[in-house]
C-alpha positions in Angstrom: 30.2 216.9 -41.1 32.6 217.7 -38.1 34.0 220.3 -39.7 30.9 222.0 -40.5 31.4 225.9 -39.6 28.0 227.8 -38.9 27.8 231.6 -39.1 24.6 233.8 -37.6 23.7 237.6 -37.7 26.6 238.0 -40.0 27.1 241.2 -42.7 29.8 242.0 -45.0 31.8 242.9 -41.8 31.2 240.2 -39.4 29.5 237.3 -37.8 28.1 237.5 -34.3 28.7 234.0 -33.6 30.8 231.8 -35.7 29.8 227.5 -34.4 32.4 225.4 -35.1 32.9 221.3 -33.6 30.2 222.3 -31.4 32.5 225.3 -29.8 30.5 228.9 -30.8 32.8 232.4 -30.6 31.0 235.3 -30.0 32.3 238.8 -31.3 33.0 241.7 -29.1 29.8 243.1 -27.9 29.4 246.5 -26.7 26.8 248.1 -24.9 23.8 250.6 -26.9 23.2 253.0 -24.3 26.8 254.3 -23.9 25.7 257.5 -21.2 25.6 254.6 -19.0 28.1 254.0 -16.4 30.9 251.0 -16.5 28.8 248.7 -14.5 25.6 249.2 -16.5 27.0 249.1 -20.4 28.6 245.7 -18.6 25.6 244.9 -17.8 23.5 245.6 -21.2 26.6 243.7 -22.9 26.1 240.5 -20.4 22.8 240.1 -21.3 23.5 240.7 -24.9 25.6 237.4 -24.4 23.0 235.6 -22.5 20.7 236.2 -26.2 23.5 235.3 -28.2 24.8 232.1 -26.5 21.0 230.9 -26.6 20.9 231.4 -30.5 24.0 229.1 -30.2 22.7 226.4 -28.4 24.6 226.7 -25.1 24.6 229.2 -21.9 27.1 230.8 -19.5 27.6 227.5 -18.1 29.6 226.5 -20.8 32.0 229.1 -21.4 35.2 228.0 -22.0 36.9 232.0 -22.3 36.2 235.7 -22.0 38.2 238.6 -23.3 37.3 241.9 -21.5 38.2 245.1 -22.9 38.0 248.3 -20.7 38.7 251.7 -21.8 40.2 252.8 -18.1 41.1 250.1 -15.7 40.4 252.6 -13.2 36.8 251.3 -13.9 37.3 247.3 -13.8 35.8 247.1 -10.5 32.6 248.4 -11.7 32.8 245.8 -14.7 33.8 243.6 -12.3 30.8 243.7 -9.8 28.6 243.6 -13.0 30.8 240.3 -13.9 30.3 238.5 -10.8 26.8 239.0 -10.6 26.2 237.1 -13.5 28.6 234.7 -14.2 27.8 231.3 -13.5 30.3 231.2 -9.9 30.3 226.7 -10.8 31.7 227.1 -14.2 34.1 230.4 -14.2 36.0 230.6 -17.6 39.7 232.0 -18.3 39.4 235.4 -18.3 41.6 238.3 -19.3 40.5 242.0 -18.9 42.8 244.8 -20.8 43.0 248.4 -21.2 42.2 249.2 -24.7 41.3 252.6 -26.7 37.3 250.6 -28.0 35.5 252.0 -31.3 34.1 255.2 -29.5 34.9 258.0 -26.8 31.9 256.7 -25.1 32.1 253.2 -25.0 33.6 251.7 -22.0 33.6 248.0 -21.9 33.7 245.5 -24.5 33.6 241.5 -24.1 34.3 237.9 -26.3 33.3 235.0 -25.0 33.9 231.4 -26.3 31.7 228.1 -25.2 31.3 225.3 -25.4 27.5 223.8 -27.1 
């Protein structure tokens, strides 16, 4: 059914990924160890994708979009560095970083992607 809509890791709050006409949207992932500087929580949170877009059947190859929410764009070149290390440089998505007040004092980056299966 095409408009078949598949939901996993969800709870009465939300899904982690959402799969629907073979496009999967990941919630905002933020990083555990939140002592840890911009670059690393970005990098805890990347590979927290990586996991999640393989549950979904596809890989950073295929994203299609990526929100990036930063508590102080002071620190978006450290998110950045962490970014371009691991993004597939072939296949870039849109992208849009922000400044945003996240869930806690300590968090410092938080990222949605969307891809393609």
């Amino acid at each position: 059914m095409l408009n078949r809509i598949v939901r996993h890791q969800s709870d009465s709050r939300l899904s982690r990924i959402v799969i629907h006409n073979g496009i999967a949207y990941l919630a905002g992932l933020t990083a555990d160890d939140r002592s840890a500087t911009m670059k690393a929580q970005t990098a805890e949170v990347l590979k927290k994708i990586d996991e999640l877009l393989e549950v979904a059947g596809t890989d950073k190859s295929h994203l299609l979009s990526a929100m990036v929410y930063v508590s102080d764009m002071r620190l978006k070149p450290q998110m950045d560095e962490a970014w371009i290390a691991w993004v597939d440089s072939s296949n870039t998505p849109v992208r849009a970083c922000v400044e945003a007040r996240l869930g806690t004092a300590d968090t410092l980056v938080e990222i949605m992607v969307v891809a393609a299966q």
